[in-house]
N, C-alpha and C positions, 0 to 999 in steps of 0.2 A: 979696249974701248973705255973711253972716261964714264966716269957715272953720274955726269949731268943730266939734268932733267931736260927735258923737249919742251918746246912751248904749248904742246896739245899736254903734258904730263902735269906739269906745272897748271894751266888752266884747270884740269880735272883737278886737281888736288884744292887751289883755292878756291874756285865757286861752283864749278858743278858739282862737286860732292855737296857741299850746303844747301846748292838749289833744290837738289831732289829730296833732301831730307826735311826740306820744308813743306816741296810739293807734296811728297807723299808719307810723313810721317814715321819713320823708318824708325825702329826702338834701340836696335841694335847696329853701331856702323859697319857688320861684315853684312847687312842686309841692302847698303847701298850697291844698285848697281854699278857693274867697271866692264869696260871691254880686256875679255881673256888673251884672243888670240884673233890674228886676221890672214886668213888662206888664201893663195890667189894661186887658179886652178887654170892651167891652159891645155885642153882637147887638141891635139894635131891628128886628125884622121889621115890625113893625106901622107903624114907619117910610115904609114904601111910600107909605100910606096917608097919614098923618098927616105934615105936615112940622114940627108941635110938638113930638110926642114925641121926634122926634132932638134938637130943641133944649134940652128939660126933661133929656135923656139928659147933653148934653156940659156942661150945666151941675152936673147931679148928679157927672159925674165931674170935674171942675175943682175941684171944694167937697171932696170927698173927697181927690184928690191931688193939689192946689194946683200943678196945669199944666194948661195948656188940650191938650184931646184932638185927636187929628186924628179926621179923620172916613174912615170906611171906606168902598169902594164896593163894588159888587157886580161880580164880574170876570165871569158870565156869563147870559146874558138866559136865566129860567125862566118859562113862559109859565103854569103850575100856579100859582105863588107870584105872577101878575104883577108880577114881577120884569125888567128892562130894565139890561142893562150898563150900567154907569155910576150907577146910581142911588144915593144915602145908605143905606146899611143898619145902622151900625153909628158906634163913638167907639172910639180905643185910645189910651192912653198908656205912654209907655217911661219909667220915671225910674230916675237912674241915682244913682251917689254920695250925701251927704247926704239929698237927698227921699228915695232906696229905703229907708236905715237907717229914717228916721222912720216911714216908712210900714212897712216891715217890724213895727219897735215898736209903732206903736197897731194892726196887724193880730193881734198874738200876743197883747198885753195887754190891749185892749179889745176889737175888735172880736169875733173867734171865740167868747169868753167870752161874749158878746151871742146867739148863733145859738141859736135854741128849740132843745128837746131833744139838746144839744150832747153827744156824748163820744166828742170824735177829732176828727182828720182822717184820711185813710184811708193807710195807711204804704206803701201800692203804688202811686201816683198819680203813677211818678216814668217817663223816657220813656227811660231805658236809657243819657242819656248823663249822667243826674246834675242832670236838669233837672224842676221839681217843678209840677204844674199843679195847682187847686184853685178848683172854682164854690161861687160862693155867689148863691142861688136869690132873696134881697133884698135889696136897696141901704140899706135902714133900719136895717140894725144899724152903718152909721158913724154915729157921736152928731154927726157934723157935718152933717148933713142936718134939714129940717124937717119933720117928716112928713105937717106940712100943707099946702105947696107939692109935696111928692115923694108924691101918693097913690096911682101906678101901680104895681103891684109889677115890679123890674127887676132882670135877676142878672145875674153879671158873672162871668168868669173870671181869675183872678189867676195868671200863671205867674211862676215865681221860677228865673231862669236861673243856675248857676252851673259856675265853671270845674272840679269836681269830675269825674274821668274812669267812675264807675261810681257805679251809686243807693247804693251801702251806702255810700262817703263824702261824698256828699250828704245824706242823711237823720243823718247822725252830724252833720254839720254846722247842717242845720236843728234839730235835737232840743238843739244848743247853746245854739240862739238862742232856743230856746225853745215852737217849735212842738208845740201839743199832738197829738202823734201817738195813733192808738187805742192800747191796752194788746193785748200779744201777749197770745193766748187762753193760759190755762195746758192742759198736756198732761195727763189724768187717768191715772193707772196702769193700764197694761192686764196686770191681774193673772188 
């Protein structure tokens, strides 16, 4: 893999690292926030059942973030779900440097813009330490998939970890990169 910069890498480096250090003062530059790592977590319960659908799962996620998944087990036996410790339930990927930019970029650019009825992401979605979690309910809005081999509908959680120490300079940092956050409700006069 070359060690060119991504255009989300390149943007962080010339002006959102500046913009925050302005917005908030920062003394030291390892105190600017940076996005670490970005996880995207896919649940296949039906799994159990089926040993394809995990297969069709770690393949839709491979095609999407061009690294192969590990695969997730189930840590305790639920006798309701027959479910059995140890079993496949699930696919996650961790990518980190170069892949996260990319993927960060066609998540903000194309994909979200793709999700029906679209306006937002939810601005509180954030886990208190500056770390931003976000499902999406179908695997068909990446234009990298075929929707005629991928007919099951399949959601995924995407978490986006950063080194930011509280949500407001997390979100100031994702809002740089570009994330469509909802619009704050306006306040009506209470006259």
């Amino acid at each position: 893999m070359a060690d060119s910069k991504t255009r989300m890498q390149t943007r962080y480096d010339e002006t959102i690292r500046q913009a925050l250090v302005e917005k908030h003062s920062y003394a030291n530059p390892h105190q600017v926030p940076r996005i670490e790592k970005i996880t995207v977590n896919m649940g296949v319960g039906a799994a159990t059942g089926d040993k394809k659908i995990l297969d069709l799962a770690v393949d839709a996620m491979t095609q999407i973030t061009g690294q192969k998944p590990v695969i997730t087990v189930a840590r305790k036996s639920i006798a309701g779900f027959r479910l059995r410790e140890g079993m496949p339930i699930g696919c996650m990927v961790t990518m980190r440097r170069q892949r996260m930019y990319e993927f960060l970029d066609r998540l903000v650019s194309i994909v979200l813009p793709r999700v029906r009825d679209f306006r937002g992401i939810n601005r509180n979605a954030f886990d208190g330490n500056g770390n931003y979690t976000l499902g999406l309910n179908e695997q068909l809005v990446f234009p990298e998939l075929n929707p005629d081999k991928f007919t099951r509908p399949q959601g995924m959680n995407i978490t986006i970890v950063t080194s930011a120490r509280t949500n407001d300079e997390a979100r100031d940092l994702l809002e740089m990169f570009g994330m469509p956050f909802k619009q704050i409700p306006k306040k009506e006069d209470a006259a």
